[in-house]
C-alpha atoms as an extended CHARMM CRD file, in Angstrom:
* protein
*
       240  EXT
         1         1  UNK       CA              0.0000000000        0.0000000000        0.0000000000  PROA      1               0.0000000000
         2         2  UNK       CA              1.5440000000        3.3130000000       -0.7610000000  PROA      2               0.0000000000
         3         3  UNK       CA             -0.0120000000        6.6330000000       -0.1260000000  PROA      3               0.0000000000
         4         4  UNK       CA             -0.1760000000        9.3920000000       -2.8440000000  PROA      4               0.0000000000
         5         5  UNK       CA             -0.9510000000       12.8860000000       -1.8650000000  PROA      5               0.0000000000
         6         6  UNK       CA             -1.1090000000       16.6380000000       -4.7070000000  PROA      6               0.0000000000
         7         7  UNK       CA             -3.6030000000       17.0560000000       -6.4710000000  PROA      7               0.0000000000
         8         8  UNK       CA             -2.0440000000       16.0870000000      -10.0350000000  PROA      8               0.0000000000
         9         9  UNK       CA             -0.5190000000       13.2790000000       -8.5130000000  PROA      9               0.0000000000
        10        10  UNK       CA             -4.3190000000       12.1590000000       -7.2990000000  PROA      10              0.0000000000
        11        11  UNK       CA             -5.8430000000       12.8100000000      -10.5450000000  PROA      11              0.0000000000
        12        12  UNK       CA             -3.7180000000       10.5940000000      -11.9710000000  PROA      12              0.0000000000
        13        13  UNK       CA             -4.3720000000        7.5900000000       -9.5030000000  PROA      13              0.0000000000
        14        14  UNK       CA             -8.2420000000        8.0850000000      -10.2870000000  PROA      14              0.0000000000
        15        15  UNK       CA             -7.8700000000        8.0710000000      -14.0400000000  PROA      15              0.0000000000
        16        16  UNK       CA             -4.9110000000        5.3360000000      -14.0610000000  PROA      16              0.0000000000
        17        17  UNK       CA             -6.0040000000        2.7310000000      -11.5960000000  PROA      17              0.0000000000
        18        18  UNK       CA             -9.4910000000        3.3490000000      -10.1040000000  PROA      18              0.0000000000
        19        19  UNK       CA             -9.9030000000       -0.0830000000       -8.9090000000  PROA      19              0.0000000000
        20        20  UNK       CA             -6.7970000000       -0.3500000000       -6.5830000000  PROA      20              0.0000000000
        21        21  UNK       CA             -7.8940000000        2.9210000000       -4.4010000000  PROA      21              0.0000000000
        22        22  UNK       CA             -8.9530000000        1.9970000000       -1.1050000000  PROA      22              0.0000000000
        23        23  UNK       CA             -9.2440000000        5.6100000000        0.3320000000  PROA      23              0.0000000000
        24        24  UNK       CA             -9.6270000000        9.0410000000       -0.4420000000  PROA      24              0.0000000000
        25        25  UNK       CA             -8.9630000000       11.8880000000        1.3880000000  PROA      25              0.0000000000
        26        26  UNK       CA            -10.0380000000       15.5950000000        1.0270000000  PROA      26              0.0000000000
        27        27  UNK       CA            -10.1170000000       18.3480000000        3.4310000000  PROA      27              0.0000000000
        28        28  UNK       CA            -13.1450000000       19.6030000000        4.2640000000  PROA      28              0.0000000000
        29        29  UNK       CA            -13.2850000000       22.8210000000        2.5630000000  PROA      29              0.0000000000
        30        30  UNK       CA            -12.6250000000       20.6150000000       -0.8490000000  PROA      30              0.0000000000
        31        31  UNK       CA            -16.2850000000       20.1230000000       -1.6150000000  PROA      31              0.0000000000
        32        32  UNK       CA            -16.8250000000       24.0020000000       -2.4400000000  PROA      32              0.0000000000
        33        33  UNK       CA            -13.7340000000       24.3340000000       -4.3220000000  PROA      33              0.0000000000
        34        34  UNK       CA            -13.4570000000       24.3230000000       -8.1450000000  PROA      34              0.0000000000
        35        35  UNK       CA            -10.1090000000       23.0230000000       -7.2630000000  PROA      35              0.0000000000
        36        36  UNK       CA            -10.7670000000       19.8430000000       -6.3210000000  PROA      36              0.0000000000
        37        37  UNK       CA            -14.0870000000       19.2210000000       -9.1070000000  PROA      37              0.0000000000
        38        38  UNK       CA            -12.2600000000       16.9470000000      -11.0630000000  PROA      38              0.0000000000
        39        39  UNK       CA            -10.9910000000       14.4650000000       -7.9860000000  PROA      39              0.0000000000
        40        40  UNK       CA            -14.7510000000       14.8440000000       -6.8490000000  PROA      40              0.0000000000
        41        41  UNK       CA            -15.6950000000       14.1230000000      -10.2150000000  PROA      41              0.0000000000
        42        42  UNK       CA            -13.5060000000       11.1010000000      -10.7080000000  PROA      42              0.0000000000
        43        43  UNK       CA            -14.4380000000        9.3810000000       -7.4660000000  PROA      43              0.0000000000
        44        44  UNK       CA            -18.1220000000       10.0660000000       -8.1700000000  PROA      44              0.0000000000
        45        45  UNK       CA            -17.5730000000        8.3370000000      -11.6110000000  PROA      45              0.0000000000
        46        46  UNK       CA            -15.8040000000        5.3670000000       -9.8880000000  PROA      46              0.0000000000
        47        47  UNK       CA            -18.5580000000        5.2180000000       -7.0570000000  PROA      47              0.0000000000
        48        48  UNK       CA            -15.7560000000        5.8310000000       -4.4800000000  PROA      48              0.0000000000
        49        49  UNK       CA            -16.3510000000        7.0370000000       -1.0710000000  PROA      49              0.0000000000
        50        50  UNK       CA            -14.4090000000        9.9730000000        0.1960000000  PROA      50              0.0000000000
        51        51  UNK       CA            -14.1760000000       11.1690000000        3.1250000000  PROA      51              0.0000000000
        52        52  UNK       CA            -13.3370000000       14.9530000000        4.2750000000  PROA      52              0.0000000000
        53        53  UNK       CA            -11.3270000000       15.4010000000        7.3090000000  PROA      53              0.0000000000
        54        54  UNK       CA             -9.7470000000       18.6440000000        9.0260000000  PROA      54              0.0000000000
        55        55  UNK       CA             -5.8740000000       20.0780000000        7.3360000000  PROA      55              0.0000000000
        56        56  UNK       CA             -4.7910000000       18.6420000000       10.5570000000  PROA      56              0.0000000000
        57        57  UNK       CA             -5.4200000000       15.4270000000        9.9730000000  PROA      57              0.0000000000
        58        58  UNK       CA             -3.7260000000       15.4170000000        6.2490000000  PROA      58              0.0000000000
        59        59  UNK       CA             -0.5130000000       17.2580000000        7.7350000000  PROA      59              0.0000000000
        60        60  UNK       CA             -0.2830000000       13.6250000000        9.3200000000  PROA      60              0.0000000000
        61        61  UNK       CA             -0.0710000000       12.1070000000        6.0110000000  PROA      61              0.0000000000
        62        62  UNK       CA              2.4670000000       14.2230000000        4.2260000000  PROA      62              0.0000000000
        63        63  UNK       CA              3.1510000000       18.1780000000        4.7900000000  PROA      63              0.0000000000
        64        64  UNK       CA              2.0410000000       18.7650000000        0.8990000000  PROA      64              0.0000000000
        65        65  UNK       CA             -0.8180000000       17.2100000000        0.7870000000  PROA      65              0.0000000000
        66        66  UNK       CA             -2.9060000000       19.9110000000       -1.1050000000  PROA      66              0.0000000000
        67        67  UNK       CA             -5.7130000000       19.2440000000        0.5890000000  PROA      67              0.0000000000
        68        68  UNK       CA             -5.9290000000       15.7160000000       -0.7400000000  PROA      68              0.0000000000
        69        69  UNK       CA             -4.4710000000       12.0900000000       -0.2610000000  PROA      69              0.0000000000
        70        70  UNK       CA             -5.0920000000        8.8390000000       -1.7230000000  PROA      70              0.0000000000
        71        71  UNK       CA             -4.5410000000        5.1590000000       -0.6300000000  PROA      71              0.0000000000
        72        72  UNK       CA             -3.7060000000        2.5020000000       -3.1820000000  PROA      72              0.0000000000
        73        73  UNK       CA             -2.1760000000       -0.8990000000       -3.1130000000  PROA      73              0.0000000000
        74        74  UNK       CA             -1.1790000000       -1.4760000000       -7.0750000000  PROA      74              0.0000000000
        75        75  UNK       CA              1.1470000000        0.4100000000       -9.1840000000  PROA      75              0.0000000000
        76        76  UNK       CA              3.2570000000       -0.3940000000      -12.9730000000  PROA      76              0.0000000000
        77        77  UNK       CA              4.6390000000       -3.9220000000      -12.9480000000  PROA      77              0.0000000000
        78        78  UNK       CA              8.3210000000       -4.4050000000      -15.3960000000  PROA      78              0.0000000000
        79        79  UNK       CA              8.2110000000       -6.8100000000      -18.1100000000  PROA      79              0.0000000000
        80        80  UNK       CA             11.5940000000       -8.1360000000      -18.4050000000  PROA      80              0.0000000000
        81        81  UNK       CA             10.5150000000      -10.5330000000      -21.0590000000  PROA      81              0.0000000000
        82        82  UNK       CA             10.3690000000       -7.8210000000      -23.3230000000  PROA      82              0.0000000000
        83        83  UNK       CA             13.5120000000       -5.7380000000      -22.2510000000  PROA      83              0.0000000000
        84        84  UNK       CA             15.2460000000       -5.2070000000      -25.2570000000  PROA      84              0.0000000000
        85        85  UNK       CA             13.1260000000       -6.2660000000      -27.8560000000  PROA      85              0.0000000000
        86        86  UNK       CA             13.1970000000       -3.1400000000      -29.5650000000  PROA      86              0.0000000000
        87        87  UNK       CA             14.9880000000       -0.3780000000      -30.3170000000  PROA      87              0.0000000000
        88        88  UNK       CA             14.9390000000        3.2330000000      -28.1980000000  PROA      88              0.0000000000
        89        89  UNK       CA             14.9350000000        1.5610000000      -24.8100000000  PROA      89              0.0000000000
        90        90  UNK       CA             15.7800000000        3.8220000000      -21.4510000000  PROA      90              0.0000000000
        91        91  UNK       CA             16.2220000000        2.1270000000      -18.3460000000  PROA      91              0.0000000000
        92        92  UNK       CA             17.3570000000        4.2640000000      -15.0140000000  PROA      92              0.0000000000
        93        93  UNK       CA             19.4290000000        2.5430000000      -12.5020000000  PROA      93              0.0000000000
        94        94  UNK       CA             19.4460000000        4.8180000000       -9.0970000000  PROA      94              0.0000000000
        95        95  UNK       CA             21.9550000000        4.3220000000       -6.7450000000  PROA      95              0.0000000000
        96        96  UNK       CA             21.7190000000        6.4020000000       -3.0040000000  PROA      96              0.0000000000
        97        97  UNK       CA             19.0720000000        9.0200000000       -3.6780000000  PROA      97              0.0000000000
        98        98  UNK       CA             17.6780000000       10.1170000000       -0.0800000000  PROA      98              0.0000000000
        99        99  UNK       CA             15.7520000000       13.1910000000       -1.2730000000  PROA      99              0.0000000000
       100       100  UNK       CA             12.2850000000       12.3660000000       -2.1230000000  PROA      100             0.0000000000
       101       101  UNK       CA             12.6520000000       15.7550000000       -4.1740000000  PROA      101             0.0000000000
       102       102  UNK       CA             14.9460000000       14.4980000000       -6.3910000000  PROA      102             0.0000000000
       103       103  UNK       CA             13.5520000000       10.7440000000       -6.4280000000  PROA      103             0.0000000000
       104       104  UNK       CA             10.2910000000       11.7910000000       -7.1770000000  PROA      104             0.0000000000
       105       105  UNK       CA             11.7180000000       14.4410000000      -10.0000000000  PROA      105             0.0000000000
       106       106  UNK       CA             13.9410000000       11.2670000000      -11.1300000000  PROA      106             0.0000000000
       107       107  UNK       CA             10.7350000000        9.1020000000      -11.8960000000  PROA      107             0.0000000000
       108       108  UNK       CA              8.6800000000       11.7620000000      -13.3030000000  PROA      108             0.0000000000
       109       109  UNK       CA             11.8070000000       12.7610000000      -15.9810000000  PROA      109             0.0000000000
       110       110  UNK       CA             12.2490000000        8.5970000000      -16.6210000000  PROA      110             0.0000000000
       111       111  UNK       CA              8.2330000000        8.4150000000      -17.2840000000  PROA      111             0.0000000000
       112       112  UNK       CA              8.2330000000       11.3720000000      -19.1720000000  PROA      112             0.0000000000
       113       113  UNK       CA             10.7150000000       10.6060000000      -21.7910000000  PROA      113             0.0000000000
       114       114  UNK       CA              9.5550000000        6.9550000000      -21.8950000000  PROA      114             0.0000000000
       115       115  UNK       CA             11.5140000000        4.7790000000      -19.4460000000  PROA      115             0.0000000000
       116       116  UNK       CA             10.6660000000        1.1080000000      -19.5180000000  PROA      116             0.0000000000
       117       117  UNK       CA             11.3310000000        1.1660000000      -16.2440000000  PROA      117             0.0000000000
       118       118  UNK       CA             13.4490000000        2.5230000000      -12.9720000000  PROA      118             0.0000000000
       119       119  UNK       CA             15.6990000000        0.2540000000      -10.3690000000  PROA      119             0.0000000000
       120       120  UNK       CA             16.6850000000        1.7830000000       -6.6920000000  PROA      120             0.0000000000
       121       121  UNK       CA             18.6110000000        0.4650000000       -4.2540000000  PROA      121             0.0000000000
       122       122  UNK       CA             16.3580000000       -0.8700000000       -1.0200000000  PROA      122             0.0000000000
       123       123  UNK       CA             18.7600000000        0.6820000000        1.1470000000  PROA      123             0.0000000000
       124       124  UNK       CA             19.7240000000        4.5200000000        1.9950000000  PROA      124             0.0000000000
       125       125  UNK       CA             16.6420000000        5.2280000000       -0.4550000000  PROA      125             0.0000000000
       126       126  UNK       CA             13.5830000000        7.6920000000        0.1520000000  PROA      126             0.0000000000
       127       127  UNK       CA             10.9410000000        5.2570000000       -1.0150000000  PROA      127             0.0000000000
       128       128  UNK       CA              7.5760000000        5.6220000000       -2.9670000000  PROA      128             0.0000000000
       129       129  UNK       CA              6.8830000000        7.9290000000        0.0930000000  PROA      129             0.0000000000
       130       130  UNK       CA              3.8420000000       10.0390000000       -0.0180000000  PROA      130             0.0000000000
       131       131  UNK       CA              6.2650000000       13.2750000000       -1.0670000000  PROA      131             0.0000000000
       132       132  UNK       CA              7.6400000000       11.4230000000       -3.8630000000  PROA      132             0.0000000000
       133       133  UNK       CA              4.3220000000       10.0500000000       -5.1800000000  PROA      133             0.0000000000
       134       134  UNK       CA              3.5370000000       14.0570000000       -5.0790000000  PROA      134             0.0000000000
       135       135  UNK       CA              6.8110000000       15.2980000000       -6.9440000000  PROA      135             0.0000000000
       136       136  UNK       CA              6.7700000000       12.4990000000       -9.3650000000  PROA      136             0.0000000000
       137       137  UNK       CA              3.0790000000       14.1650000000      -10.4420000000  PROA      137             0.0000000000
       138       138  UNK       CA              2.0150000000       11.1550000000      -12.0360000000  PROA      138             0.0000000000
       139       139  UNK       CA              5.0760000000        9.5080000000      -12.8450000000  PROA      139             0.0000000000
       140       140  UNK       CA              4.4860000000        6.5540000000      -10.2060000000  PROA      140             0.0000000000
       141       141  UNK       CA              0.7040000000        5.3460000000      -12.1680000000  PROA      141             0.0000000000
       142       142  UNK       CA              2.8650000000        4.8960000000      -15.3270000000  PROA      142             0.0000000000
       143       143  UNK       CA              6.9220000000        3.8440000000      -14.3910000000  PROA      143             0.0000000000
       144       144  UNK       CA              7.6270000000        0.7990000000      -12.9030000000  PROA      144             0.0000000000
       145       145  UNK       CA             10.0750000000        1.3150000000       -9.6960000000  PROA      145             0.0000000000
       146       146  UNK       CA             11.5150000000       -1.9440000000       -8.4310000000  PROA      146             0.0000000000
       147       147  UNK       CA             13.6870000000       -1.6750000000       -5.0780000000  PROA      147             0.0000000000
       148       148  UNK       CA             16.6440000000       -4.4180000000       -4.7010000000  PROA      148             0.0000000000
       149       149  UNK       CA             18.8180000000       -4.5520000000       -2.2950000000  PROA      149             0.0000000000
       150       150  UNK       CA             21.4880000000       -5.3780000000       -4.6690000000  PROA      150             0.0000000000
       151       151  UNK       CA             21.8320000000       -4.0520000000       -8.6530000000  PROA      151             0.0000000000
       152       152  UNK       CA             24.5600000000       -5.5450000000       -9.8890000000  PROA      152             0.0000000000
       153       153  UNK       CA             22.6630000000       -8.6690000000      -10.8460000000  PROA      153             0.0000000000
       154       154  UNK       CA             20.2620000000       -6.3930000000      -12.4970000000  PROA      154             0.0000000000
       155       155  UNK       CA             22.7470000000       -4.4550000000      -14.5190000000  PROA      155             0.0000000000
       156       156  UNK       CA             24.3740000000       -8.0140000000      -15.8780000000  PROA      156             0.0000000000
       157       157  UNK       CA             21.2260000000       -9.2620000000      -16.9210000000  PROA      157             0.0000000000
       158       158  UNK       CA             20.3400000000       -6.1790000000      -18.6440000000  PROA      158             0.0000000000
       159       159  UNK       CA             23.7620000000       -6.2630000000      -20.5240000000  PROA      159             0.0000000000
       160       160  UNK       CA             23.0590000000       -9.8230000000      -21.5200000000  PROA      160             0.0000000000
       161       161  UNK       CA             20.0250000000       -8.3190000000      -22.9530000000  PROA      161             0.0000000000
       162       162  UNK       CA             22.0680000000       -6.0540000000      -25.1900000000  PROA      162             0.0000000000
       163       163  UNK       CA             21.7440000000       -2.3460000000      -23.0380000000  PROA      163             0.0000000000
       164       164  UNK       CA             25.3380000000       -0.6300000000      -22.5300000000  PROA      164             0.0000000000
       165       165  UNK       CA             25.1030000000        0.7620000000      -19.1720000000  PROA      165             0.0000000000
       166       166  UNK       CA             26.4420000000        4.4160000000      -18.7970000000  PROA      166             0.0000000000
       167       167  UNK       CA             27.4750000000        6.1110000000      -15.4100000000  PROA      167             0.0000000000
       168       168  UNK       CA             27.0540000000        9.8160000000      -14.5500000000  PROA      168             0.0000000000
       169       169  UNK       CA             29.9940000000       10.6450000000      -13.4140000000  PROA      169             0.0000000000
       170       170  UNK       CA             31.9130000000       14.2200000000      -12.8710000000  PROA      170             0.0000000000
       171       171  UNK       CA             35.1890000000       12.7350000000      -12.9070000000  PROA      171             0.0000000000
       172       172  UNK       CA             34.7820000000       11.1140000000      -16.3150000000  PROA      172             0.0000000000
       173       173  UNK       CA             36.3120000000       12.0780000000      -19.2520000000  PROA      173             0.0000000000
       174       174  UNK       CA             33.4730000000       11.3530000000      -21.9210000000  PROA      174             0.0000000000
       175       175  UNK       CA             30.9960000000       14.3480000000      -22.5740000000  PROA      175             0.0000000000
       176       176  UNK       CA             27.4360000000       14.0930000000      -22.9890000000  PROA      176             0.0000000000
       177       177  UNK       CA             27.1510000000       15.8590000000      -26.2750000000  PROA      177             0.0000000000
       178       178  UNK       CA             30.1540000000       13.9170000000      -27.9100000000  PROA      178             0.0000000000
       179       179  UNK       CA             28.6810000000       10.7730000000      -27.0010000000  PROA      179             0.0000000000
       180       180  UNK       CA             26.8730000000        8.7970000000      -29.2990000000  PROA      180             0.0000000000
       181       181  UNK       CA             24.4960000000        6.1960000000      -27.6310000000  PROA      181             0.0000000000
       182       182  UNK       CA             23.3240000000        2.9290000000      -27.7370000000  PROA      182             0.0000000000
       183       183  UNK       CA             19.9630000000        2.0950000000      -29.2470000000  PROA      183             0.0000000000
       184       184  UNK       CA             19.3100000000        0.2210000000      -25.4110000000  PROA      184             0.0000000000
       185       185  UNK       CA             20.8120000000        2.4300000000      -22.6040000000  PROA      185             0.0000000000
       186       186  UNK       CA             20.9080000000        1.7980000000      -19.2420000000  PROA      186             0.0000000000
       187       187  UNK       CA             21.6350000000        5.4250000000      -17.1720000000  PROA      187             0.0000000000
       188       188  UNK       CA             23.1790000000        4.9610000000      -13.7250000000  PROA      188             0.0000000000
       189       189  UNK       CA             23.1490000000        7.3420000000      -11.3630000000  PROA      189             0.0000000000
       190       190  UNK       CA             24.8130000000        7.6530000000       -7.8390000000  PROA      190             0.0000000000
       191       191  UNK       CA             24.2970000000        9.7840000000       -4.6940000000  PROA      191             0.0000000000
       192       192  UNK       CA             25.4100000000       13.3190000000       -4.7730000000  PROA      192             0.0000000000
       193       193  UNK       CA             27.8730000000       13.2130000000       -1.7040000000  PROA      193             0.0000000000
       194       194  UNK       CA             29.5780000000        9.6150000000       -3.1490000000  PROA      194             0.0000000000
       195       195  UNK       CA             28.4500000000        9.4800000000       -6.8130000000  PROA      195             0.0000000000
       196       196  UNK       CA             27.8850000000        5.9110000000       -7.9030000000  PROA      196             0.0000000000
       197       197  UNK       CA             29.3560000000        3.0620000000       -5.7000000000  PROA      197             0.0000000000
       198       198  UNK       CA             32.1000000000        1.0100000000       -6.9860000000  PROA      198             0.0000000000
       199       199  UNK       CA             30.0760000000       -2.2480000000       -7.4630000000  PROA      199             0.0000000000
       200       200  UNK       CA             28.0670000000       -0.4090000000      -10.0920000000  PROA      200             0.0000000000
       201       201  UNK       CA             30.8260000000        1.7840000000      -11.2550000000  PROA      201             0.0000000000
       202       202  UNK       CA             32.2650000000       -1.5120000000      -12.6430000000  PROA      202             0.0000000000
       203       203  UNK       CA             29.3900000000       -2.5660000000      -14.2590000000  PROA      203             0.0000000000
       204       204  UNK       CA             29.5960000000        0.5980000000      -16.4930000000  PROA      204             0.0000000000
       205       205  UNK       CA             30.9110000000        0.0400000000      -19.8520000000  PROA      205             0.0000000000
       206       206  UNK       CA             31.3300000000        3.9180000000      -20.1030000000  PROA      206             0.0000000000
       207       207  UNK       CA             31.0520000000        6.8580000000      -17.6190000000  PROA      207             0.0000000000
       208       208  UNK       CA             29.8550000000       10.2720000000      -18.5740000000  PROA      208             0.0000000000
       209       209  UNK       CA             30.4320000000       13.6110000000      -17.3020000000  PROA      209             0.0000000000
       210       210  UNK       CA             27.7800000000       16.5940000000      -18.5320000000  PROA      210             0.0000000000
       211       211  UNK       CA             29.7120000000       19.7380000000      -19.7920000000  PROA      211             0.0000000000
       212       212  UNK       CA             29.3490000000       23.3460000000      -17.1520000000  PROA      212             0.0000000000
       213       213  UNK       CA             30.9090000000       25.9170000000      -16.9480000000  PROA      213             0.0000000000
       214       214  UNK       CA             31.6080000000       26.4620000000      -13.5070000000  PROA      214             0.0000000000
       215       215  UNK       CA             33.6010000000       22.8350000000      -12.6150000000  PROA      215             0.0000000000
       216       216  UNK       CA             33.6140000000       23.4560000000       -8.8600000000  PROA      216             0.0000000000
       217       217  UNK       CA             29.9820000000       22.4590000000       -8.5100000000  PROA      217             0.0000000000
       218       218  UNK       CA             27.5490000000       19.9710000000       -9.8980000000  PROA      218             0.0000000000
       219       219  UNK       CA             24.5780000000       19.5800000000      -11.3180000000  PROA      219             0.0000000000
       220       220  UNK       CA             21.8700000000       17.8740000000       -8.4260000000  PROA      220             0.0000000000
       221       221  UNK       CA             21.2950000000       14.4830000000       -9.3380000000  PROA      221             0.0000000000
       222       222  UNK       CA             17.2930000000       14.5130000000      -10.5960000000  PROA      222             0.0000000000
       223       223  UNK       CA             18.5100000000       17.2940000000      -13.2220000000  PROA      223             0.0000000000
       224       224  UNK       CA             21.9800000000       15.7680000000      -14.1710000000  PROA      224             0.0000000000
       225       225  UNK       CA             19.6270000000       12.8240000000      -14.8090000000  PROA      225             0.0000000000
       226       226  UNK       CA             17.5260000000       15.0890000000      -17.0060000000  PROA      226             0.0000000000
       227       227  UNK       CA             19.5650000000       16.5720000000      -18.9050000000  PROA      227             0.0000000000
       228       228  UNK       CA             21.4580000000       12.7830000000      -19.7610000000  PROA      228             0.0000000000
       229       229  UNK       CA             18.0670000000       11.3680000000      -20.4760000000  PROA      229             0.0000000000
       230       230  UNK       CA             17.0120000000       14.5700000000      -22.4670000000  PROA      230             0.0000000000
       231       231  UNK       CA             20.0020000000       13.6320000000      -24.6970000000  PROA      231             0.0000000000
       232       232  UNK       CA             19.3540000000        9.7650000000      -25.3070000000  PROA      232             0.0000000000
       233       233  UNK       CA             15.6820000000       10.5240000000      -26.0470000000  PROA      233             0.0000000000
       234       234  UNK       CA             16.8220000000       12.9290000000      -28.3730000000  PROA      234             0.0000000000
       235       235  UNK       CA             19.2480000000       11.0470000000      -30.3410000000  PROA      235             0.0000000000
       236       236  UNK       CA             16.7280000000        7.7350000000      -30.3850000000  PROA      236             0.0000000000
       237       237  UNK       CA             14.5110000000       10.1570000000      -32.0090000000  PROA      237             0.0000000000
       238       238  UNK       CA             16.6150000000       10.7930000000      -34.8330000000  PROA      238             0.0000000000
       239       239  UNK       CA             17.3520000000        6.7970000000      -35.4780000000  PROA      239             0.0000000000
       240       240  UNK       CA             13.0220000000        5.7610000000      -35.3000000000  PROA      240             0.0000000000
């Protein structure tokens, strides 16, 4: 069971999976709100109960709940059977990422620009925590996220599968923009205090680094991963 909250976020739970809600939340001034009409709407349409409760009783649930929060117990399952099948396949490997900010931006850039799918380490990981459900805006109803405690397995089977596996990396000497990718990539991204831990730094047949100007700082990880994903969906573009 996971918990979305945000009112995108919940619009897209009731028009992706109706049948896997089991609650929804709205505060109480919600009903006399254009605001909310559509989440009323949607629940209405789906012959869902809802029940109103006081802004003190969402704050329990997640500080940004905008006045709304849903439970559900399903969300996108991975097909491995078809991983790499065709051509113009993304996969995200995240490795670290305690921010629910920049998890939740993570998934939403991966569904966005057509992802098969996301992998996150179990540990030192936000989680699909109510914020990230809320950041994502969406992105959790349509990207599957799988947690393992270990993705090195993951990353070898993917490689048998025929995806090169690229690390961001600031210390690497290939740039983004004179790189010339794969028609299966697998992105992996690390922490921003460590980067990406050895064990998956390994598995990398080639590390990246994304051109700045200033080289004393760094991009945060959810846009470095943007702006590396921007890139691949770009050039897979050109080869369709």
């Amino acid at each position: 069971m996971r918990t979305v909250v945000g009112i995108h976020s919940c619009l897209e739970t009731l028009m992706v999976r109706p049948r896997a809600i089991k609650k929804v939340i709205l505060k109480n001034s919600a009903k006399d709100s254009n605001e909310y009409k559509d989440i009323i709407a949607n629940c209405e349409k789906n012959r869902l109960r809802v029940d109103y409760a006081s802004e003190g009783v969402l704050d329990k649930i997640a500080r940004t709940h905008q006045g709304v929060a849903i439970d559900v117990n399903d969300e996108p399952k991975l097909n491995w059977e078809s991983l790499g099948q065709t051509k113009g396949e993304i996969i995200v490997a995240v490795d670290g990422i305690e921010d629910p900010h920049n998890l939740g931006a993570m998934i939403r850039t991966a569904w966005l620009f057509g992802a098969k799918g996301m992998f996150v380490t179990k540990h030192r990981t936000a989680g699909l925590t109510p914020a990230v459900n809320k950041v994502a805006s969406g992105g959790v109803e349509h990207l599957p996220v799988e947690f393992h405690a270990n993705l090195a397995p993951l990353l070898k089977e993917l490689k048998e599968k025929g995806f090169w596996v690229y690390g961001l990396s600031e210390k690497a000497k290939q740039p983004l923009y004179r790189t010339q990718f794969s028609e299966k990539v697998v992105w992996v991204v690390g922490s921003e205090e460590s980067g990406i831990r050895k064990p998956y730094l390994d598995l990398c047949d080639e590390l990246i680094t994304i051109p700045q100007v200033h080289a004393r700082h760094s991009f945060n990880a959810s846009v470095a991963l943007s702006i590396a994903v921007s890139e691949t969906y770009r050039q897979m573009q050109q080869i369709q």
